[in-house]
PDB file of N, CA, C and O in Angstrom:
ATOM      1  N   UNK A   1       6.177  28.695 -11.676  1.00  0.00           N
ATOM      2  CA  UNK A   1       5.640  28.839 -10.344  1.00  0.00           C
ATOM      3  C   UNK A   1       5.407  27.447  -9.756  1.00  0.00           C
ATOM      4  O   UNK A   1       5.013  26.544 -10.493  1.00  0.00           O
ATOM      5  N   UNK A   2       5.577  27.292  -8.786  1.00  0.00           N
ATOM      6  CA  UNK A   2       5.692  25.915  -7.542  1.00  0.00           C
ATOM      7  C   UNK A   2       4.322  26.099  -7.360  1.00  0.00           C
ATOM      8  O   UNK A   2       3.771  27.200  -7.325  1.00  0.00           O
ATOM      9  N   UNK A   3       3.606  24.679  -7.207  1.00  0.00           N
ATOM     10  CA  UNK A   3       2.480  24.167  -6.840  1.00  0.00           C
ATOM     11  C   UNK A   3       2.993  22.873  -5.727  1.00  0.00           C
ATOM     12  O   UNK A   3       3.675  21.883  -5.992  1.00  0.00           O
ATOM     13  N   UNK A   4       2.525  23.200  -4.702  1.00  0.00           N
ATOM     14  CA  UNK A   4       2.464  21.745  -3.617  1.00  0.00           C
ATOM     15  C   UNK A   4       0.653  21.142  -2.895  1.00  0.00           C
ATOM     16  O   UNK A   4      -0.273  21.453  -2.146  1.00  0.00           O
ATOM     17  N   UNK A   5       0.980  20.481  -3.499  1.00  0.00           N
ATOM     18  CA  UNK A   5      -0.199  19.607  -3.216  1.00  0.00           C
ATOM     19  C   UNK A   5       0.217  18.543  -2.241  1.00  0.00           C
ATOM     20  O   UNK A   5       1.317  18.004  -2.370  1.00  0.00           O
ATOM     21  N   UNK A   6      -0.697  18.177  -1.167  1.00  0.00           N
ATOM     22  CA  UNK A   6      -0.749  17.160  -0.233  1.00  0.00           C
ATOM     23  C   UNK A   6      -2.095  16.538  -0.381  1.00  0.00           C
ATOM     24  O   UNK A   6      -3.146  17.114  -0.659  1.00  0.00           O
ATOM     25  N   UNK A   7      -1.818  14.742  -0.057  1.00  0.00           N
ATOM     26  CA  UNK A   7      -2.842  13.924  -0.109  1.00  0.00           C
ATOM     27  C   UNK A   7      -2.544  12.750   1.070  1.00  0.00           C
ATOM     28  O   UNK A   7      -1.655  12.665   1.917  1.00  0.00           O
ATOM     29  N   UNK A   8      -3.360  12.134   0.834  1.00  0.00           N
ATOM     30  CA  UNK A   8      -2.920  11.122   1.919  1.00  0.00           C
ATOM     31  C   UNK A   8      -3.769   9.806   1.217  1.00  0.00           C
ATOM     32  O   UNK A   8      -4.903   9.855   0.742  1.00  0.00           O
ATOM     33  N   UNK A   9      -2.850   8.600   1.304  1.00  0.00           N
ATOM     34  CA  UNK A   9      -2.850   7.334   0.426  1.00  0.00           C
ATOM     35  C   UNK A   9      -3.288   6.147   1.286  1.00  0.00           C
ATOM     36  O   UNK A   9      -2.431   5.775   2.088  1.00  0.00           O
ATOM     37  N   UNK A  10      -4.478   5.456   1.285  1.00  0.00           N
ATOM     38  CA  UNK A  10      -4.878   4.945   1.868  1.00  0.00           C
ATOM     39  C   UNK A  10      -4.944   3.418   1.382  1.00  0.00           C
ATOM     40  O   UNK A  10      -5.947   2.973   0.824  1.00  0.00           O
ATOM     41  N   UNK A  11      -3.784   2.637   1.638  1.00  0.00           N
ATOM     42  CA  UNK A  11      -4.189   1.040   1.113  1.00  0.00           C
ATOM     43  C   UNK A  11      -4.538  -0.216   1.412  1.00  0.00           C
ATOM     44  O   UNK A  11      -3.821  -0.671   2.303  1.00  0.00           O
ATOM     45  N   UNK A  12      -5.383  -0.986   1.008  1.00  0.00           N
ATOM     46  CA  UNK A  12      -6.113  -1.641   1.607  1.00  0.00           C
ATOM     47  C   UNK A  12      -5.836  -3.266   0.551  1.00  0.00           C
ATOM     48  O   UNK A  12      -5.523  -3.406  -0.631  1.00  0.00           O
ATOM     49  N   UNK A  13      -6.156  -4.359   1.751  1.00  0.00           N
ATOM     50  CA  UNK A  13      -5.680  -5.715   1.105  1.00  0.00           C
ATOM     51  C   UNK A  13      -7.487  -6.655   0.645  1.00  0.00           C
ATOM     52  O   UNK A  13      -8.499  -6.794   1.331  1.00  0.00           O
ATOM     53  N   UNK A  14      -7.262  -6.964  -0.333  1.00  0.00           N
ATOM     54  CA  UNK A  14      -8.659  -7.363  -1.235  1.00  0.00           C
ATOM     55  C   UNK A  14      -8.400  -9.168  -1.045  1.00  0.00           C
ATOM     56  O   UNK A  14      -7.442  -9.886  -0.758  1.00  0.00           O
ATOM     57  N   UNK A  15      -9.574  -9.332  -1.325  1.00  0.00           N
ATOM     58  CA  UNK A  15      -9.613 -10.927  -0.769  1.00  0.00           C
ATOM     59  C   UNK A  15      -8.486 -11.975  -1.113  1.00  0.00           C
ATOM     60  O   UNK A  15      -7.988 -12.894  -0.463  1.00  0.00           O
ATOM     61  N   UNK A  16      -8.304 -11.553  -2.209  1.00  0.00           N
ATOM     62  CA  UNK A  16      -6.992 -12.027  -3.218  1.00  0.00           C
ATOM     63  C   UNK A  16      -5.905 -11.883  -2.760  1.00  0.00           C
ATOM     64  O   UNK A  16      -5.318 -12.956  -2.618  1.00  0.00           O
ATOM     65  N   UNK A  17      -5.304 -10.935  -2.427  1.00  0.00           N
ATOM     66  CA  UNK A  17      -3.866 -10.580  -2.175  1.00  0.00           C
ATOM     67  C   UNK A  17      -3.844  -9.462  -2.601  1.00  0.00           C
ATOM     68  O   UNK A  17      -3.016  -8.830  -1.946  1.00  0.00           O
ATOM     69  N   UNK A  18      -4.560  -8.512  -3.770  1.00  0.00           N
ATOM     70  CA  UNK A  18      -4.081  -7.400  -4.689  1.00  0.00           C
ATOM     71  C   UNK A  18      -4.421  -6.686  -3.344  1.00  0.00           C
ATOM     72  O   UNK A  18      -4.978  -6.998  -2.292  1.00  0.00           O
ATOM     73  N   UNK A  19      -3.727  -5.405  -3.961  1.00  0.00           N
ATOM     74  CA  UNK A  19      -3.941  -3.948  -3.025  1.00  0.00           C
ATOM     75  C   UNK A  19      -4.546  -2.747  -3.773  1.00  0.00           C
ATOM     76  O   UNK A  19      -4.352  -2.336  -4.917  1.00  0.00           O
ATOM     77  N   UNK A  20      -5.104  -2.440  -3.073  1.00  0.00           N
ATOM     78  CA  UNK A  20      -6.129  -0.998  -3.922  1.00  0.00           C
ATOM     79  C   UNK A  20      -5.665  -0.197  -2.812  1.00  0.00           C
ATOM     80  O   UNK A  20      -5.254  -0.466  -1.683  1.00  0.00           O
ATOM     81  N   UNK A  21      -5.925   1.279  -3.724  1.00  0.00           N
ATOM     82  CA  UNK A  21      -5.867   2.338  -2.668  1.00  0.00           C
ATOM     83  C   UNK A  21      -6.539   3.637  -3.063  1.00  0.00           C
ATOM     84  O   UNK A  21      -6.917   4.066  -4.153  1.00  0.00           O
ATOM     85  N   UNK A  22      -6.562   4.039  -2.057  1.00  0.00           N
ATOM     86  CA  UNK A  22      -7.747   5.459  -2.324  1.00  0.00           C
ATOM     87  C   UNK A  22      -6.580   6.493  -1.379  1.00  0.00           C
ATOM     88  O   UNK A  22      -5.943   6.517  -0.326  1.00  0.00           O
ATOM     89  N   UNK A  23      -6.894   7.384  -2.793  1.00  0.00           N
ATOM     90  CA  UNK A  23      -6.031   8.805  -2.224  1.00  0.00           C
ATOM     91  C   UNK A  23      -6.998   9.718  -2.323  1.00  0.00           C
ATOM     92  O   UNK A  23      -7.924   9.774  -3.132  1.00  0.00           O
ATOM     93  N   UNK A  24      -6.671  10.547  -1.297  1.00  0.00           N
ATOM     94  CA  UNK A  24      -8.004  11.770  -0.460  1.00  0.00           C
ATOM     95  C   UNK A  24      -6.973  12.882  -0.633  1.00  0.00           C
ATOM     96  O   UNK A  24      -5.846  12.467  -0.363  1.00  0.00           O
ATOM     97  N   UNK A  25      -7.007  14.302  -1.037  1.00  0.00           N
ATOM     98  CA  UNK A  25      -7.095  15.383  -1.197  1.00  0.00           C
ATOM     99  C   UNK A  25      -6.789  15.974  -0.434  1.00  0.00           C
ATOM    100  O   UNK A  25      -7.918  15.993   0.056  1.00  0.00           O
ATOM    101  N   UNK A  26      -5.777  17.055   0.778  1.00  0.00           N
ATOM    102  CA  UNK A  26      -5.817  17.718   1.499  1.00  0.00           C
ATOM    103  C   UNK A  26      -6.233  17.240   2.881  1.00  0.00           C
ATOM    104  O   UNK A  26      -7.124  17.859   3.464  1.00  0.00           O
ATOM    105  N   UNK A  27      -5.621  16.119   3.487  1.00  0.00           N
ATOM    106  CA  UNK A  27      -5.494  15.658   4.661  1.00  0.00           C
ATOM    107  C   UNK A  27      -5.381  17.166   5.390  1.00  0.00           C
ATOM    108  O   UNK A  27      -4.777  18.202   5.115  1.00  0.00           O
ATOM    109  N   UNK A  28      -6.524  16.626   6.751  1.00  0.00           N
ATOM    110  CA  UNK A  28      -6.597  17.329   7.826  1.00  0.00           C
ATOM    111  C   UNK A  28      -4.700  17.466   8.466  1.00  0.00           C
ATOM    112  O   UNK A  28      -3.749  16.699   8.612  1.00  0.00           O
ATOM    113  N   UNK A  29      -4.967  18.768   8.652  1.00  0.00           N
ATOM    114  CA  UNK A  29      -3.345  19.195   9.635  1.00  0.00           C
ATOM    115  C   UNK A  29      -3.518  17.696  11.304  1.00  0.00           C
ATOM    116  O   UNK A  29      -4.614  17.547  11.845  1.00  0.00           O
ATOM    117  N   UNK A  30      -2.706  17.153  11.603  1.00  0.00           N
ATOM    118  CA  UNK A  30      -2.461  16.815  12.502  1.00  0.00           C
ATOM    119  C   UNK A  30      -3.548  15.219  12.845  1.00  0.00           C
ATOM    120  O   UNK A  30      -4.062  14.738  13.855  1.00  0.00           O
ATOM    121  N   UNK A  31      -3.503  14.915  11.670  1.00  0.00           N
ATOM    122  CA  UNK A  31      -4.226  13.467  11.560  1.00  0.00           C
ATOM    123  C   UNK A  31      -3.325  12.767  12.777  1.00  0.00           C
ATOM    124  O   UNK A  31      -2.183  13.135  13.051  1.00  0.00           O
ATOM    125  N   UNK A  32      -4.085  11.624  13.503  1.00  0.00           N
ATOM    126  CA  UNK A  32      -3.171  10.506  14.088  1.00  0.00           C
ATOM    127  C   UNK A  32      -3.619   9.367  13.693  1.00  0.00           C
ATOM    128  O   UNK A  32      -4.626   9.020  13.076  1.00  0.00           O
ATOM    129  N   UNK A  33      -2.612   8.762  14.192  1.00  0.00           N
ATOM    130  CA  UNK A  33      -2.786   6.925  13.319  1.00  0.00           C
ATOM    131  C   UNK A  33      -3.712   6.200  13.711  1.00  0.00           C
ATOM    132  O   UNK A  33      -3.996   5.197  13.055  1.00  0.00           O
ATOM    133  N   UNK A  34      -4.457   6.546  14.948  1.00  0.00           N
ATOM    134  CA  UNK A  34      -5.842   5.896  15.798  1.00  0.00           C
ATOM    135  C   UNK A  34      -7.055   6.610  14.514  1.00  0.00           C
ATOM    136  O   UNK A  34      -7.810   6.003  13.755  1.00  0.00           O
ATOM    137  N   UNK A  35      -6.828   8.143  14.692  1.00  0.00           N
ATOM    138  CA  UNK A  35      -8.008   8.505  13.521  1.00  0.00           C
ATOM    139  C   UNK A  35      -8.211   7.454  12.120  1.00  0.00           C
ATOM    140  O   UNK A  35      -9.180   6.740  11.861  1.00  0.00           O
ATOM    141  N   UNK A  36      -6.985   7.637  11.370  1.00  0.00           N
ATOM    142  CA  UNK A  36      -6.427   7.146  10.369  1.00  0.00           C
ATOM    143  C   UNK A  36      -6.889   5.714  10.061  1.00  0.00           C
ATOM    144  O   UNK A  36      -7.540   5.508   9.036  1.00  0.00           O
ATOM    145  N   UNK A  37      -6.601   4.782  10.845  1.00  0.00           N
ATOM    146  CA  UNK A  37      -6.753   3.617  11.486  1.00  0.00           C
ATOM    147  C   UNK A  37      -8.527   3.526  11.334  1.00  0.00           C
ATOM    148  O   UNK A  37      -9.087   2.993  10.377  1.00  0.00           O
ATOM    149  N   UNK A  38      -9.087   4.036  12.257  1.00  0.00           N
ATOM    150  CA  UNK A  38     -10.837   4.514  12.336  1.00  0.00           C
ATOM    151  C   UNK A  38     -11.557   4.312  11.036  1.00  0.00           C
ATOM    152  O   UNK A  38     -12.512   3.604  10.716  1.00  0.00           O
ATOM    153  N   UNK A  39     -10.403   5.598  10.057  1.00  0.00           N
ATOM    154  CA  UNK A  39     -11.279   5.295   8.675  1.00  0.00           C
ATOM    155  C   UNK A  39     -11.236   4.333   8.302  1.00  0.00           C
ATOM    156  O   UNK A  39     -12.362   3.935   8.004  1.00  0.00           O
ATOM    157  N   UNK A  40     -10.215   3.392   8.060  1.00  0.00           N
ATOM    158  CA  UNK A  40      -9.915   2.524   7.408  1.00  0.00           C
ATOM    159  C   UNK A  40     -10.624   1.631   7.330  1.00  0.00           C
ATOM    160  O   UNK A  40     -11.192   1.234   6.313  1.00  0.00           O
ATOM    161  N   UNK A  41     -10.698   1.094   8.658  1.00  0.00           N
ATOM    162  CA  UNK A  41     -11.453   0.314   9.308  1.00  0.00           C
ATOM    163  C   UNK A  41     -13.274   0.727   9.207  1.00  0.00           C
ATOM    164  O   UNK A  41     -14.127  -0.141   9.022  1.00  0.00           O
ATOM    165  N   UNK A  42     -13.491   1.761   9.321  1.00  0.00           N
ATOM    166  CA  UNK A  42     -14.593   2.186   8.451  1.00  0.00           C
ATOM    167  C   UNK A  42     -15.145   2.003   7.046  1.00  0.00           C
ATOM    168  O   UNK A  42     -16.295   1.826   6.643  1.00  0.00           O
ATOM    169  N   UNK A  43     -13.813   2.111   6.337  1.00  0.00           N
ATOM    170  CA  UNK A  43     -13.854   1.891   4.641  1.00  0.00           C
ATOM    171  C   UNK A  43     -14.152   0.322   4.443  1.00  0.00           C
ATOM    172  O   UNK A  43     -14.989  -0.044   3.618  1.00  0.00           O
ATOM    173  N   UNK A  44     -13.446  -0.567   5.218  1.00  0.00           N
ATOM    174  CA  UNK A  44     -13.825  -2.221   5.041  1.00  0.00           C
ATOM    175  C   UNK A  44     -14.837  -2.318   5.600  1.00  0.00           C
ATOM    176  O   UNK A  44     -15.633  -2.908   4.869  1.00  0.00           O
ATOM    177  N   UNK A  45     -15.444  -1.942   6.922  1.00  0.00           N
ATOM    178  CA  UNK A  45     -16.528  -2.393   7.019  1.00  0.00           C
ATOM    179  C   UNK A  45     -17.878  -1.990   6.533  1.00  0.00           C
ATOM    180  O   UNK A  45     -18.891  -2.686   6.599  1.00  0.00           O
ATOM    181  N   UNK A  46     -17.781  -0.765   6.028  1.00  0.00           N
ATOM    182  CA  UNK A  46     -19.053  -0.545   4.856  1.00  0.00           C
ATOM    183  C   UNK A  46     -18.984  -1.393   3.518  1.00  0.00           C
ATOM    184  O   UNK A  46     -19.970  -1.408   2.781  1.00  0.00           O
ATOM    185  N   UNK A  47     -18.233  -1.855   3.304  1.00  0.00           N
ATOM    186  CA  UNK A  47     -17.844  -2.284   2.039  1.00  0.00           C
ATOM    187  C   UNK A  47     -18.520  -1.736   0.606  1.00  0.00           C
ATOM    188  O   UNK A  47     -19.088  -2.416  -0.249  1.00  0.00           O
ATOM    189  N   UNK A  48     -18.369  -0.823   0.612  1.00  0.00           N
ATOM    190  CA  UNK A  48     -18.582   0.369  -0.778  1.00  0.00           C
ATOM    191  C   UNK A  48     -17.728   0.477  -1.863  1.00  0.00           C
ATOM    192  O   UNK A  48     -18.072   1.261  -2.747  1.00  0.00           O
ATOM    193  N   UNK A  49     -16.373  -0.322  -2.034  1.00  0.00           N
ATOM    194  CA  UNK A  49     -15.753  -0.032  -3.005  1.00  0.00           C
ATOM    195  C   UNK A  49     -15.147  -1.345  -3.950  1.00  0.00           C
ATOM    196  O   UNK A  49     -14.197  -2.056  -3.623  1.00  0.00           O
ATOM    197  N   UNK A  50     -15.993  -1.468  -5.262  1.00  0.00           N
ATOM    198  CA  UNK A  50     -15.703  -3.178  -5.285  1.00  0.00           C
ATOM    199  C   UNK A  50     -13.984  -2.967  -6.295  1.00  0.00           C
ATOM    200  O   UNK A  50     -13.663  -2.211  -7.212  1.00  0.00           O
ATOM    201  N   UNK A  51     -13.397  -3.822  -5.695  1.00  0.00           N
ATOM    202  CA  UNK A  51     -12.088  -3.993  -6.169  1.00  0.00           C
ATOM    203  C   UNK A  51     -11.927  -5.218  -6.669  1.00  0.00           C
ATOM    204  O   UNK A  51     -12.214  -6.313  -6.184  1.00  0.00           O
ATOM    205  N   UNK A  52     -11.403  -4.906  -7.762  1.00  0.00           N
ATOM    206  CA  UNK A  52     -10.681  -6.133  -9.121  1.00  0.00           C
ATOM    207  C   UNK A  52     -10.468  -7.552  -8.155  1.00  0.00           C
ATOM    208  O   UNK A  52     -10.585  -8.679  -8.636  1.00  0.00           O
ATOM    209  N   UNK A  53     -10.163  -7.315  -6.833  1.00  0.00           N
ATOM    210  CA  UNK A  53      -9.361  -8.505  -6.130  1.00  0.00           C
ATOM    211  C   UNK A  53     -10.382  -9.261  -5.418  1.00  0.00           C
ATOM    212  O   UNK A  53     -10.145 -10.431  -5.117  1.00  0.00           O
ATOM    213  N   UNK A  54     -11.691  -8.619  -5.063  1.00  0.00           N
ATOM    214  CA  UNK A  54     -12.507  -8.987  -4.512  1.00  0.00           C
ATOM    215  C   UNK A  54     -12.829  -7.954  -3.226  1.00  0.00           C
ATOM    216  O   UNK A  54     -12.448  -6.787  -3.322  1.00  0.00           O
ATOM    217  N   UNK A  55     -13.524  -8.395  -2.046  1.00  0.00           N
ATOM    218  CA  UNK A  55     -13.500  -7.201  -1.295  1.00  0.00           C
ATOM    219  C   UNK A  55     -12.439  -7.010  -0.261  1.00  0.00           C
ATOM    220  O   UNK A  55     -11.803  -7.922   0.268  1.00  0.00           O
ATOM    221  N   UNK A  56     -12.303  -5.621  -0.007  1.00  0.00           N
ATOM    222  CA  UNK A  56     -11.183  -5.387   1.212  1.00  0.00           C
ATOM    223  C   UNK A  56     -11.631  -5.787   2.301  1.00  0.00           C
ATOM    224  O   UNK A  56     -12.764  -5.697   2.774  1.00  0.00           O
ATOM    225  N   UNK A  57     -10.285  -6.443   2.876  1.00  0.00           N
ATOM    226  CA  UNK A  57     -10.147  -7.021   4.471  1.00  0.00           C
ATOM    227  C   UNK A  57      -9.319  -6.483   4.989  1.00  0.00           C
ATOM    228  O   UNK A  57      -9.335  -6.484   6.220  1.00  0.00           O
ATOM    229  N   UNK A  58      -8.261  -5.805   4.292  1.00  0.00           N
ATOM    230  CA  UNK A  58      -7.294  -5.756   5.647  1.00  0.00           C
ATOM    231  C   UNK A  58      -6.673  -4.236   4.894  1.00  0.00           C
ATOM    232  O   UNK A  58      -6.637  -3.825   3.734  1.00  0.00           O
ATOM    233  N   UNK A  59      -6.247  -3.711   6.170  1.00  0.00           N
ATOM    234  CA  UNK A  59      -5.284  -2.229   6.021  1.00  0.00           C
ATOM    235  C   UNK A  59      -4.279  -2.720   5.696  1.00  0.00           C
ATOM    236  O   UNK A  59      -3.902  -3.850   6.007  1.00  0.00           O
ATOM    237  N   UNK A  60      -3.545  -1.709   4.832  1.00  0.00           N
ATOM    238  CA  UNK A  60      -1.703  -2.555   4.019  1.00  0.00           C
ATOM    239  C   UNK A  60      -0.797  -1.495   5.047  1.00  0.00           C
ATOM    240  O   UNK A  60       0.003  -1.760   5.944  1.00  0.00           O
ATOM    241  N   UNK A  61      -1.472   0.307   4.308  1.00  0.00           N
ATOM    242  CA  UNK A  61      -0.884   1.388   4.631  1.00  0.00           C
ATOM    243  C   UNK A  61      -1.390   2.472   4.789  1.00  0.00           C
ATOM    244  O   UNK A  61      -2.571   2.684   4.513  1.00  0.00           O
ATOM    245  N   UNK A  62      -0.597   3.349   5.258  1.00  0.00           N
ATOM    246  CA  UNK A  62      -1.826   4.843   4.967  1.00  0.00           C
ATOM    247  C   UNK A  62      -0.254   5.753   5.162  1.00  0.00           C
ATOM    248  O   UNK A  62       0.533   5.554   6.088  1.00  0.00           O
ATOM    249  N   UNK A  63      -0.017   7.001   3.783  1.00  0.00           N
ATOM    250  CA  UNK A  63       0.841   7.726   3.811  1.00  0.00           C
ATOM    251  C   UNK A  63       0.085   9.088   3.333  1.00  0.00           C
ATOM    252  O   UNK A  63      -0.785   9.194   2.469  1.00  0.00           O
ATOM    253  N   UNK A  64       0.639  10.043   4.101  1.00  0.00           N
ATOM    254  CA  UNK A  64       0.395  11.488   3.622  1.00  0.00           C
ATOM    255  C   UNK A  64       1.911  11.931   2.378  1.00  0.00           C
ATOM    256  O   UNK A  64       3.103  11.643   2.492  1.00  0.00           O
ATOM    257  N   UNK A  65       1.533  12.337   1.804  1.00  0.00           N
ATOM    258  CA  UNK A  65       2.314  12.826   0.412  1.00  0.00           C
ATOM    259  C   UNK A  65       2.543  13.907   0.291  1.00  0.00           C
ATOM    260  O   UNK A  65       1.505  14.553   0.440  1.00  0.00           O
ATOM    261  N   UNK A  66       3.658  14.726   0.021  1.00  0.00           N
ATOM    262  CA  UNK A  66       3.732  15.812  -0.101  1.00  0.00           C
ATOM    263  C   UNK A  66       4.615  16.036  -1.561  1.00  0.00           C
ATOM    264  O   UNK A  66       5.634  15.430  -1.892  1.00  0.00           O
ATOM    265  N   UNK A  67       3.810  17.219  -2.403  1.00  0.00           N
ATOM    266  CA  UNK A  67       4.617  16.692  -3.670  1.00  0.00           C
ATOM    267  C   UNK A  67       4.596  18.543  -4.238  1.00  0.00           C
ATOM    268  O   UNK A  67       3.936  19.474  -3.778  1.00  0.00           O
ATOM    269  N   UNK A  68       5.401  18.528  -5.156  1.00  0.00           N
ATOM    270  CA  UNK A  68       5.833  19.854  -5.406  1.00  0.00           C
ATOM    271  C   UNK A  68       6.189  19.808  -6.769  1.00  0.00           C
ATOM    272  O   UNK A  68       7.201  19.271  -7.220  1.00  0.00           O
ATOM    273  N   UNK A  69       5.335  20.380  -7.387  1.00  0.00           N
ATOM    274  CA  UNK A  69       5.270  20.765  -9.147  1.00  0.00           C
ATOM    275  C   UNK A  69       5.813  21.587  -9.389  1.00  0.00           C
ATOM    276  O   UNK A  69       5.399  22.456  -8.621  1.00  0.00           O
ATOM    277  N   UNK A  70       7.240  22.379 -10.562  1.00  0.00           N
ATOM    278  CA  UNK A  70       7.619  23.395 -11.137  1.00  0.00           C
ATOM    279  C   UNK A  70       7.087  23.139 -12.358  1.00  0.00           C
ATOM    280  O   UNK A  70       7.375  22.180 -13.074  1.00  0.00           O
ATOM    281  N   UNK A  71       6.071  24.266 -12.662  1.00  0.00           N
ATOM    282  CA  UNK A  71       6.100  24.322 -14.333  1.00  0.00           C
ATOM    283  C   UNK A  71       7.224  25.367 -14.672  1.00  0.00           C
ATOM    284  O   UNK A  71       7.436  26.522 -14.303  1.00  0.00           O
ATOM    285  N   UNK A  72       7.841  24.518 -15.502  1.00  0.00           N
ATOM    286  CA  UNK A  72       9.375  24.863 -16.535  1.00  0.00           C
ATOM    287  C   UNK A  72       8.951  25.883 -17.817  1.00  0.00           C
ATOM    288  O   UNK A  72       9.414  26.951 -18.217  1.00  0.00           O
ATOM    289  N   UNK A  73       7.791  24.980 -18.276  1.00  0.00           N
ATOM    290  CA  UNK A  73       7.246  25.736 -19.652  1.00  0.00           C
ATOM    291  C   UNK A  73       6.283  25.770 -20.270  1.00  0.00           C
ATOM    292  O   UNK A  73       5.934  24.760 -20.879  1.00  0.00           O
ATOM    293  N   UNK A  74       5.489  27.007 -20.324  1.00  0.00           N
ATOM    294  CA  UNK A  74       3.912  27.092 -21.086  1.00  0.00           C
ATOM    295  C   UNK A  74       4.077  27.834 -22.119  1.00  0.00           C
ATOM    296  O   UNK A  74       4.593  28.951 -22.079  1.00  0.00           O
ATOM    297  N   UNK A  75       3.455  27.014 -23.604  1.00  0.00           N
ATOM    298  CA  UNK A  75       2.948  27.663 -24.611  1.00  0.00           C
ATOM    299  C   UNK A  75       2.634  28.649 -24.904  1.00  0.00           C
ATOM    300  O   UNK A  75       2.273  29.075 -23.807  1.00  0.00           O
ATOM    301  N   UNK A  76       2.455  29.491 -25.635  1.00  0.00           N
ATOM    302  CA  UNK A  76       2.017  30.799 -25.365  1.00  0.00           C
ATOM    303  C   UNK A  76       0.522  30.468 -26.740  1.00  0.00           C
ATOM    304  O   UNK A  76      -0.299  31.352 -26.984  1.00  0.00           O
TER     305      UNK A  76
END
């Protein structure tokens, strides 16, 4: 049986250069890139998430995912 799961990938640039990213669960139907954009820009300026690189400054990307699992074969 097919399982599709959607997320949406949110990446962000750390003082360093590295990139972190936070993936969220079931993106709202009909997100736009101003919303999108909003969080982001929300997420750096609270600064709540400490990353290996130091803290986030800058948006890299933001992708919604759409992905589709067949399980082939379960144990009995």
């Amino acid at each position: 049986m097919a399982e599709t799961k959607k997320v949406i990938r949110l990446t962000f640039g750390a003082q360093d250069g590295a990139s972190m990213s936070i993936t969220l669960d079931n993106p709202r139907i009909g997100l736009t890139k101003a919303e999108i954009e909003g969080a982001m820009d929300a997420v750096i300026s609270a600064n709540i998430f400490a990353a290996a690189g130091g803290d986030l400054v800058a948006k890299k990307d933001a992708k919604i995912i759409d992905t589709t699992t067949n399980d082939m074969y379960d144990p009995e």
